[in-house]
C-alpha positions in Angstrom: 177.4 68.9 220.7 176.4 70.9 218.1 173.2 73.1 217.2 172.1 76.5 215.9 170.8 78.1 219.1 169.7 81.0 217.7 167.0 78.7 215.0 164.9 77.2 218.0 161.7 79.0 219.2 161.3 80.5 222.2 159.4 77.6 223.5 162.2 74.8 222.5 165.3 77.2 224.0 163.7 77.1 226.9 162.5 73.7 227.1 166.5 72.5 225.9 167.8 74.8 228.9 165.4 73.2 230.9 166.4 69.5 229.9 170.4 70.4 230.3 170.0 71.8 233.7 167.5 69.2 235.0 170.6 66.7 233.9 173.9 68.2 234.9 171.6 68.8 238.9 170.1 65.2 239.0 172.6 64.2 241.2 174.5 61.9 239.1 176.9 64.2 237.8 179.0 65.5 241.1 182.0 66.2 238.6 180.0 69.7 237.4 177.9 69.9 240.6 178.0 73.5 241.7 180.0 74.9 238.6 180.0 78.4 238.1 179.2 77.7 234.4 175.9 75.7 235.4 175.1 78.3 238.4 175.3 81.2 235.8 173.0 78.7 233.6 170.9 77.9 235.6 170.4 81.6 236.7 169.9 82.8 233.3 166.9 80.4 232.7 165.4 81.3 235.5 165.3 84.9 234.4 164.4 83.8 231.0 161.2 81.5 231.7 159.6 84.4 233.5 159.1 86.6 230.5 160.0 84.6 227.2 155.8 83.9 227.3 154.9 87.5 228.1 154.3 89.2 225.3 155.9 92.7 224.4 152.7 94.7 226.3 149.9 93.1 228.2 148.0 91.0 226.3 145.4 93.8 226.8 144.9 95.1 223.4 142.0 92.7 222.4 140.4 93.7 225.8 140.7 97.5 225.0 139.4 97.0 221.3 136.3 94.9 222.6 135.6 97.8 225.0 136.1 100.6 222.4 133.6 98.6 219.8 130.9 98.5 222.8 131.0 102.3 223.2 131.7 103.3 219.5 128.3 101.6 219.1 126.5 102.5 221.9 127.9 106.6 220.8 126.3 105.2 216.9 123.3 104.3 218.3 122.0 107.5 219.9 123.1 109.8 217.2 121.3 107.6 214.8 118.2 108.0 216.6 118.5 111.8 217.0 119.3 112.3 213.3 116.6 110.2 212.3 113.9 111.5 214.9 114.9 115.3 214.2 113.7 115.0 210.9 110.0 114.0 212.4 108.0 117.5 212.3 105.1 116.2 213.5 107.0 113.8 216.1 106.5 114.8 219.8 109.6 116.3 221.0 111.1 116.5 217.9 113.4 119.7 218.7 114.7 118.1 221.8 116.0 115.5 219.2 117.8 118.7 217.2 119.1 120.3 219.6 120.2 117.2 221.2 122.4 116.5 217.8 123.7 119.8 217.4 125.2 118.8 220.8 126.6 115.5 219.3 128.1 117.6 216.0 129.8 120.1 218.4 132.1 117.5 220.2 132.5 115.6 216.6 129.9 112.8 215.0 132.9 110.8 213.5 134.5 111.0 217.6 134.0 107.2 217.3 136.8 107.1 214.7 139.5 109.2 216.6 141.7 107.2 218.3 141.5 106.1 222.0 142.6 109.0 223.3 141.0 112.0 221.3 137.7 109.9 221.6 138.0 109.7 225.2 138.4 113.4 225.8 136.2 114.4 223.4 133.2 111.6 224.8 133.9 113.2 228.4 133.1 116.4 227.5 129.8 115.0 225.1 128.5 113.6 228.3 129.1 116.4 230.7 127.3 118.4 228.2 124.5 116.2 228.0 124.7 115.9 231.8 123.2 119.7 232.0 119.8 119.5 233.2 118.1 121.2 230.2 119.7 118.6 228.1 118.6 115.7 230.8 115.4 117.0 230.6 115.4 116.4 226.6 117.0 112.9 227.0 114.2 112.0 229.3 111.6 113.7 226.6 112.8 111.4 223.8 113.3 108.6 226.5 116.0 107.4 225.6 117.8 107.7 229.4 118.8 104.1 229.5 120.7 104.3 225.8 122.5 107.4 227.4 123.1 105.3 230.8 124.4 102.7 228.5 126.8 105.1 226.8 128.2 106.3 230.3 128.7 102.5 231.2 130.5 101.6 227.8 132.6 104.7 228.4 133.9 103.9 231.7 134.4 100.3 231.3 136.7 101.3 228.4 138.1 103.8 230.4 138.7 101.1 233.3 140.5 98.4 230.9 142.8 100.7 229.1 143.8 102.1 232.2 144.8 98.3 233.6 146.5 98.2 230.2 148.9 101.1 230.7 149.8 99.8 234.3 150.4 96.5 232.9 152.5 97.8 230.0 154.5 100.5 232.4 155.3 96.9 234.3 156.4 94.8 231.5 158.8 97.7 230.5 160.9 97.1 234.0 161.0 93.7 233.1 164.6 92.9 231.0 163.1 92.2 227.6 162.7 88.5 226.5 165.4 89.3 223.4 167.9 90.5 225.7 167.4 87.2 228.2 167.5 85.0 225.3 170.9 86.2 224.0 172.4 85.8 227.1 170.7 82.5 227.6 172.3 81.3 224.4 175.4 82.4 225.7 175.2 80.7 228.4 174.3 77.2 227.2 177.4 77.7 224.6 179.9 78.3 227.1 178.5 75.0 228.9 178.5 73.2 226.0 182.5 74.1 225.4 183.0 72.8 228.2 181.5 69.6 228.5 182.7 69.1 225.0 186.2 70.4 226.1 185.9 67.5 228.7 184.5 64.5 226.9 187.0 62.8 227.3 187.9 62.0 230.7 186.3 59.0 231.6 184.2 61.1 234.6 182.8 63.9 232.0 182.1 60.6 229.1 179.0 60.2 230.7 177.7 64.1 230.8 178.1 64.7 227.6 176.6 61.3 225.8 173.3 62.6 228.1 173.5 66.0 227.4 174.5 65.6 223.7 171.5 63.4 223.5 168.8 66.1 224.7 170.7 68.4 222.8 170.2 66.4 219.6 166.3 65.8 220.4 166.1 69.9 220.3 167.9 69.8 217.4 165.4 67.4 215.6 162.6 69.6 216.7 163.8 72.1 214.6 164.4 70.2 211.6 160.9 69.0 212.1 159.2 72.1 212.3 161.0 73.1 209.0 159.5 70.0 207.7 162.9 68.6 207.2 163.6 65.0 209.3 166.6 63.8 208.0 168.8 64.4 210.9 172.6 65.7 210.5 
């Protein structure tokens, strides 16, 4: 009963640990029934199969970047407008539009390249500057109230999902770490395996191990396969 633990996937350790368990408990086997060895198995998968999927953080990161695109362009969009209308002389309201950009050049008009959070502070205080009512007053001049509206939506919503990702993230780290559950998952499916190999030989273990060496063969093969390589050893 032999195999390279450590060479499976995530997906076939757990499936293997799965198979052997499902076995040795199917009621067949009352020579290993409520063995410390397949208790401390069994106990060990269980622990493993609820994080090997998770990934290291939350799965959150293409959520955030979505959310940081939507207000990086909705922040592009208005200061495009205001550079470009600024340099309108004879365009209505056309100082509104300068004096409205200064604003933007103050708190940074590359802010949308920072990272999350230097953009975040620095976007807060942009819109509770342009928040002032002389500066509400010019927004509503150059009528461009919805795009700002827009801006203040993008910005929360970003602010809403990357706080869900640092709560998420802060949770995964109480969980033990799949790495540290694997190894002793491994462990633990080697010390069974001694012993059902230790045992093969009395005539009520024979039977245990042909099954279990079987499943663990078919896991073995799965490897092999993935590496393209089907000539079994």
């Amino acid at each position: 009963m032999k195999i390279t633990l450590t060479a499976l996937s995530t997906k076939n350790l757990a499936t293997l640990a799965q198979r052997i368990i499902n076995s040795s408990q199917s009621g067949n086997y009352t020579i290993i029934e409520g063995h410390p060895l397949l208790t401390a198995l069994a106990t060990s998968y269980s622990t493993y199969d609820a994080v090997y999927t998770k990934l290291t953080y939350s799965g959150k990161g293409k959520e955030v970047a979505a959310a940081d695109k939507e207000r990086d362009a909705a922040f592009s969009s208005i200061k495009a407008f205001l550079n470009g209308y600024r340099k309108l002389p004879f365009a209505a309201n056309h100082t509104d539009a300068e004096a409205l950009y200064i604003i933007f050049k103050q708190f940074g008009l590359n802010l949308d390249t920072l990272s999350y959070s230097a953009q975040t502070a620095q976007l807060k205080k942009l819109i509770e500057e342009l928040e002032k009512p002389e500066n509400t007053q010019r927004i509503e001049n150059l009528t461009i109230t919805t795009a700002f509206n827009d801006l203040k939506t993008k910005h929360q919503a970003f602010e809403t999902v990357f706080a869900e990702q640092a709560e998420a993230n802060a949770d995964l780290r109480t969980i033990a770490s799949a790495s540290s559950t694997r190894k002793e998952l491994e462990q633990r499916l080697r010390s069974y395996f001694s012993l059902i190999t230790a045992m093969k030989d009395m005539p009520e273990w024979s039977k245990l191990y042909y099954d279990l060496n079987e499943i663990v063969k078919a896991a073995k093969n799965s490897t092999l396969s993935a590496n393209g390589n089907n000539t079994p050893t």
